[in-house]
N, C-alpha and C positions, 0 to 999 in steps of 0.2 A: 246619573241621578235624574230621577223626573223634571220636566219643567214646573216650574214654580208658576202659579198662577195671581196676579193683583188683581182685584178686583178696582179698577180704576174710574171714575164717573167720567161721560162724556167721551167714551173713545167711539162711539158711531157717532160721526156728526154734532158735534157736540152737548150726544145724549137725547137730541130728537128723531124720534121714530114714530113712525105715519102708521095708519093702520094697517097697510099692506104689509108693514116690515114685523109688526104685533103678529098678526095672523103668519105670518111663513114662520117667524119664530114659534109659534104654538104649533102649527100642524109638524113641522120637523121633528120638534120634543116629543110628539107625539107618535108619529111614525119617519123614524129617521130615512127608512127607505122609499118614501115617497118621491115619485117621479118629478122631473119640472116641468113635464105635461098633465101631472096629477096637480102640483102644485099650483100651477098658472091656474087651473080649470076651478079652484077652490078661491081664488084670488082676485081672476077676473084679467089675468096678465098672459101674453104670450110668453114662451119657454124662454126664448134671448131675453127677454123683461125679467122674467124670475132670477134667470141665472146673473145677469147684472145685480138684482138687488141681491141677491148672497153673497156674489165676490164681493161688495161696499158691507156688508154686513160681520163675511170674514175677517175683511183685511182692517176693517175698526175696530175690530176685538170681538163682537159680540159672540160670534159665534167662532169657540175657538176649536172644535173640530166635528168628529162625526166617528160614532164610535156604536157597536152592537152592546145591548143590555145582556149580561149572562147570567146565570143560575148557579152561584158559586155550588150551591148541593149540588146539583147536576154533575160535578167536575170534581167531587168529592170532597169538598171543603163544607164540611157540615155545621161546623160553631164558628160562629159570628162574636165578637169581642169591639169593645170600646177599650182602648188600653191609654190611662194618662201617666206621661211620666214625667217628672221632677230632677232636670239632671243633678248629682251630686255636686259637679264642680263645673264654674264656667271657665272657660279655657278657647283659648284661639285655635286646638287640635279639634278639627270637626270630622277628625275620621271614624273615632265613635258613630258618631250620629249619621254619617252617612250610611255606616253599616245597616241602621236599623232600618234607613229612607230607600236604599237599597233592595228591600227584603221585600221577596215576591210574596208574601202573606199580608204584606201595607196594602192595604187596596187605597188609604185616605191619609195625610199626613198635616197637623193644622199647629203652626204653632201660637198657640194664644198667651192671654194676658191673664194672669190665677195663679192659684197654689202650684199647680200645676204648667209647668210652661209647655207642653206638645199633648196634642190629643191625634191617636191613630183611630184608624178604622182596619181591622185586620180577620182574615179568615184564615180558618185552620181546619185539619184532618179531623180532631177531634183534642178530649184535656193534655192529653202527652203532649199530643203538637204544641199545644199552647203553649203548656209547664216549659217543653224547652226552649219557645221564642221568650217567655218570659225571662229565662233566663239569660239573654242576649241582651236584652234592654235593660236587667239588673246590673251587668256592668257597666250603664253609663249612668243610671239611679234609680229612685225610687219608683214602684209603678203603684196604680189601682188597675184595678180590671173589672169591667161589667160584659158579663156574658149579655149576649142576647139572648131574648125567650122568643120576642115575637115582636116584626117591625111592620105596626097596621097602614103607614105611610113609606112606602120603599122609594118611592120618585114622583116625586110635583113638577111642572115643568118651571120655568123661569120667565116671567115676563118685563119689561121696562117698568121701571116706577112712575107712575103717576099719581102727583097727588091731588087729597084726596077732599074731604073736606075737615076743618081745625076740628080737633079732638075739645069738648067744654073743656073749660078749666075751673077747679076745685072752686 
């Protein structure tokens, strides 16, 4: 099964991050294959400096790997879907549901709080493909499904929160 991801406050240092740690997190998200002598050179740090501030960066959680963006059409996976389902029944068997966290068409797995308890992010061949993963997820319950037409934001990078200044109040 995939590792599970927490999004947890304060696992780098107890959530403070310097500018130098701001900017290597932005140029990475940016260009994940950037050198640590490309890096340093944008930063201001030599390469044993960089590469120390990413191992404290990894090993705090921030950065939790390093991974290629791919072009699912390119690889033939042409329809893109939001699919939320609503299990029928709760039950302590989760081998349902691993099936479905399982399935190499999951590209995303989020379980939330709604009508709906699990939201996927899933690619497929095309509607066949779909109809019949759909059908794998109607035996553990109900679905909705939204096709994608067109996604005009595909990746933002992620930065530390700072805030900011109070929003007025009514």
């Amino acid at each position: 099964m995939p590792q599970e991801h927490r999004w947890d406050e304060g696992s780098h240092r107890d959530g403070v991050f310097d500018e130098v740690d701001r900017s290597l997190l932005a140029l990475l998200q940016e260009s994940g294959r950037m050198t640590l002598a490309e890096l340093g050179r944008r930063v201001g740090l030599s390469s044993p400096s960089v590469s120390d501030r990413l191992r404290r960066l990894e090993e705090g959680g921030a950065i939790l790997g390093y991974s290629a963006v791919v072009n699912p059409a390119a690889l033939g996976h042409r329809l893109n879907a939001f699919v939320r389902l609503a299990p029928a029944v709760r039950t302590a068997d989760r081998t349902p549901m691993k099936r479905i966290l399982d399935r190499p068409e999951v590209l995303e797995a989020h379980h939330v709080v709604g009508d709906d308890c699990w939201i996927f992010k899933v690619v497929v061949r095309d509607t066949v493909h779909l109809e019949r993963l759909l059908a794998e997820f109607a035996e553990v319950g109900s679905t909705t499904t939204s096709i994608v037409l067109s996604s005009p934001v595909r990746h933002r990078s992620v930065l530390p929160y700072e805030p900011g200044p109070a929003l007025p109040e009514d």
